[in-house]
C-alpha positions in Angstrom: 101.9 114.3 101.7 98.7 115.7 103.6 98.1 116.1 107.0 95.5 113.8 106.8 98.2 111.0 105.4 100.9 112.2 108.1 98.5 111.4 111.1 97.5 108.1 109.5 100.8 107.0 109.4 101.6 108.4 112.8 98.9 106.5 114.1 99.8 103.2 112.7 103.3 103.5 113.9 102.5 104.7 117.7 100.1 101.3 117.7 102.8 98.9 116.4 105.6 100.6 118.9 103.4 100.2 121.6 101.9 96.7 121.0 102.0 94.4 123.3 104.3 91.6 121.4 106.0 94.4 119.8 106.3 92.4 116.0 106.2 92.7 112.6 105.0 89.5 110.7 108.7 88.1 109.9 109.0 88.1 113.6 110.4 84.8 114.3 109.6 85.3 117.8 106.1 85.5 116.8 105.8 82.6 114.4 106.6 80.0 117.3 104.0 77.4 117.9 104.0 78.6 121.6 101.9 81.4 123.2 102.4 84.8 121.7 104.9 86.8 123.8 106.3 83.6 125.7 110.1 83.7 126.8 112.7 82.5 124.1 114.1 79.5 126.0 117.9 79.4 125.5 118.0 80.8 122.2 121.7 80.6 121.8 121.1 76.8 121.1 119.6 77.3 117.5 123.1 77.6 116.6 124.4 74.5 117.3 124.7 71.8 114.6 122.8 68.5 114.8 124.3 67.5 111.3 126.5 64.1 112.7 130.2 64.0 112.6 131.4 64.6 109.3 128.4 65.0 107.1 127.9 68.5 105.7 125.7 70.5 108.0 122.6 72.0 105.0 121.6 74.5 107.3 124.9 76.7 108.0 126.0 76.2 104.3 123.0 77.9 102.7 123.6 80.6 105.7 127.3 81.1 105.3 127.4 80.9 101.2 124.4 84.0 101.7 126.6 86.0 104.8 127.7 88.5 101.5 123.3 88.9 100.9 122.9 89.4 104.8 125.9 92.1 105.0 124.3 94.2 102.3 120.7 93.9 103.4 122.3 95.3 107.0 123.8 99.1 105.0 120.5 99.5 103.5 119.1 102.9 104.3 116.0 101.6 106.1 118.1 99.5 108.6 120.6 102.4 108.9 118.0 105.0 109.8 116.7 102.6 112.1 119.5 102.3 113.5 119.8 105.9 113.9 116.4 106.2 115.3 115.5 108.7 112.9 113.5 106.6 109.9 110.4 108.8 109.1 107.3 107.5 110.6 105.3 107.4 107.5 108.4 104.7 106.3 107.6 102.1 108.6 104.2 102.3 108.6 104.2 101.5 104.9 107.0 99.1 105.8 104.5 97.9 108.3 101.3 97.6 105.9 103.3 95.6 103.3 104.6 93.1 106.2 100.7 92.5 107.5 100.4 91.9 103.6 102.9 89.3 103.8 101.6 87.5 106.5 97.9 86.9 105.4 99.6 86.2 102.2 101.9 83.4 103.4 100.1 81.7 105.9 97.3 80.9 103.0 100.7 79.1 101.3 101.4 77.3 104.0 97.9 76.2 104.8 98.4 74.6 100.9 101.4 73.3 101.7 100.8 71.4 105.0 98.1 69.7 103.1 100.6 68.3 99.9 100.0 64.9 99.8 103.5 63.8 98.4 105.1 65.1 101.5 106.7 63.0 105.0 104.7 63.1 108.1 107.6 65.6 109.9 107.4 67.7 106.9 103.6 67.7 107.2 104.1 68.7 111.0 105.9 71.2 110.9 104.1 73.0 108.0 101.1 72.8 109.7 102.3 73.9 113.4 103.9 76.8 111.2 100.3 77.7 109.5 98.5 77.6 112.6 101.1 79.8 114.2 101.2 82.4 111.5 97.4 81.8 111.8 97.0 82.8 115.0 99.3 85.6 114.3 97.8 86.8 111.3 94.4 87.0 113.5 96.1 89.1 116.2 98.0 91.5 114.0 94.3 92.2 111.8 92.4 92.7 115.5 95.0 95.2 116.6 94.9 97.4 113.4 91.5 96.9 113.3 91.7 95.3 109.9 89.0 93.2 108.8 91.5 91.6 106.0 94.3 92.7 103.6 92.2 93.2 100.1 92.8 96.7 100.2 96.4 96.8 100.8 98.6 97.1 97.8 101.5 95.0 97.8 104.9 97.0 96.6 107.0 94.9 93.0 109.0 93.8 96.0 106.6 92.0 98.2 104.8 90.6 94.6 108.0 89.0 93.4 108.4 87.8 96.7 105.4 85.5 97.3 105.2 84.4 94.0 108.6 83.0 94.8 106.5 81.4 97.6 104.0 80.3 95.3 106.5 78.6 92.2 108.3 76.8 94.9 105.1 75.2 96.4 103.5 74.6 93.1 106.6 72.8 91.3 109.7 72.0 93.8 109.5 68.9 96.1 107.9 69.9 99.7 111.5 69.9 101.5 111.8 73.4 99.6 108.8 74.9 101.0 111.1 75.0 104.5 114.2 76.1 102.2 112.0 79.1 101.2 111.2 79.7 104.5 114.2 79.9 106.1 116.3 83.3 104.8 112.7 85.3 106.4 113.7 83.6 110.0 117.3 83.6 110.2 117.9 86.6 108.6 115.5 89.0 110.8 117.3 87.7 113.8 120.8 88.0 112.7 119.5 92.0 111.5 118.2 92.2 114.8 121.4 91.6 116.4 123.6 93.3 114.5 121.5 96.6 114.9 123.3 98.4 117.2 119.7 100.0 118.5 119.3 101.0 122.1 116.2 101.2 124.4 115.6 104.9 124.1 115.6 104.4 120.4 112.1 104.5 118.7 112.9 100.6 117.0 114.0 99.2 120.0 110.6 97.7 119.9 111.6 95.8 116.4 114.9 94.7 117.8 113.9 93.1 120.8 111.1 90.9 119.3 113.1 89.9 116.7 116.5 89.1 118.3 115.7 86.2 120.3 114.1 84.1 117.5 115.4 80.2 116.9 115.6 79.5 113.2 117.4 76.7 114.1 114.2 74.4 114.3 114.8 74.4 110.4 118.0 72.4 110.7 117.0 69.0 111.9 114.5 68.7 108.6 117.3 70.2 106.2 119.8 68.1 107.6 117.4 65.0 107.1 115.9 65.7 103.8 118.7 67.2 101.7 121.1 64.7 101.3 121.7 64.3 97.1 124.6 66.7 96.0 121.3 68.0 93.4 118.6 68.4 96.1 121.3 70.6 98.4 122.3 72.8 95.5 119.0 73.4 94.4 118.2 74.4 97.6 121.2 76.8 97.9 119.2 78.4 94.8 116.2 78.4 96.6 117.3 80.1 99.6 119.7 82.4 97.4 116.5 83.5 95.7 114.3 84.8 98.9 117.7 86.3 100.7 117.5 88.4 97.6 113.8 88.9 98.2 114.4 89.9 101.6 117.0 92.2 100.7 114.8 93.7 98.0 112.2 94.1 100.3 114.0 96.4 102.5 115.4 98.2 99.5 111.9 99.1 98.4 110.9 100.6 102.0 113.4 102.9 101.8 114.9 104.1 98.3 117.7 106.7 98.5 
């Protein structure tokens, strides 16, 4: 690598550690319909079931049945050397590039999906409150990096296969699995987040912090509600099986051995 390539990576890394909401674009901090940066209001309450007595609770299966995905995504080397505060900077900024990727990328999904026709008016609601969040994020992140889109960035096998997971699910599954697909991206950045034992003087405190506090439990009430035949919850278990392998890929990629 050049100098030239060392200081560009340098650069974008110094600007995302020191921005002011401190996220990547699977921040599930971020992606909240309220104002960017805004306290996490009792966020230990995403974990409490709304499922009612006795029925299966959708949201903790697909978690729990994925815990093995979650473990292993945690000893990858990119986490690890997070962890350790020593991940080269050039790393995350191409970790970085391919996230900004994601997000222009996804939020044009979701702007499709929130206008699916065949779809129930909460599912409708809260696929649009998610676009215009990831909107408004999407907007930020590009004015910060002084990006005027994300044409030029190429997206890593990892991030492909990923979207187009997106992408099949919206264009043939029934619109209760566009949240299914959804889901592994929120929960599983916040449970990463906690389990990173990452202190303030480290480098990727920054990363910990915004992601930590997230509340992927406003998934539950529609899973709960929507996936009721024994065929609908398994394939949804595929569904979600599917991106945790995505995610896990994803952070792989960023850091091969």
């Amino acid at each position: 690598m050049n100098m030239e390539s060392v200081r560009f990576c340098w650069v974008w890394t110094c600007l995302l550690l020191t921005h002011p909401c401190g996220s990547t674009a699977h921040s599930e901090h971020m992606h909240d319909v309220r104002s960017p940066g805004a306290a996490c209001p009792d966020s230990w309450k995403w974990s409490l079931s709304s499922a009612p007595p006795g029925s299966p609770d959708v949201y903790e299966e697909l978690w729990l049945e994925n815990l093995d995905l979650a473990q292993q995504t945690l000893q990858l080397p990119f986490l690890q050397h997070m962890q350790l505060g020593d991940l080269q900077a050039d790393r995350y900024a191409s970790f970085l590039i391919q996230d900004i990727w994601y997000l222009a990328e996804v939020t044009d999904l979701l702007g499709r999906a929130a206008q699916r026709s065949d779809q129930a008016d909460d599912l409708k609601a809260f696929l649009t409150g998610r676009h215009q969040s990831y909107d408004r994020f999407k907007t930020t992140m590009l004015q910060s990096f002084n990006l005027n889109g994300v044409s030029n960035i190429k997206a890593v096998p990892a991030m492909k296969a990923y979207l187009q997971e997106y992408q099949r699910v919206l264009e043939e599954e029934e619109p209760i699995m566009m949240v299914v697909s959804l889901l592994p991206c929120s929960r599983l950045w916040v449970w990463l987040a906690r389990q990173l034992s990452v202190g303030y003087g480290n480098a990727y405190w920054t990363w910990k912090s915004s992601n930590m506090d997230g509340k992927p439990g406003k998934f539950r009430d529609l899973l709960n509600k929507h996936l009721k035949e024994k065929k609908d919850v398994q394939r949804a278990k595929e569904i979600f099986r599917k991106q945790m392998q995505n995610e896990f890929n994803f952070f792989k990629e960023s850091l091969e051995k």
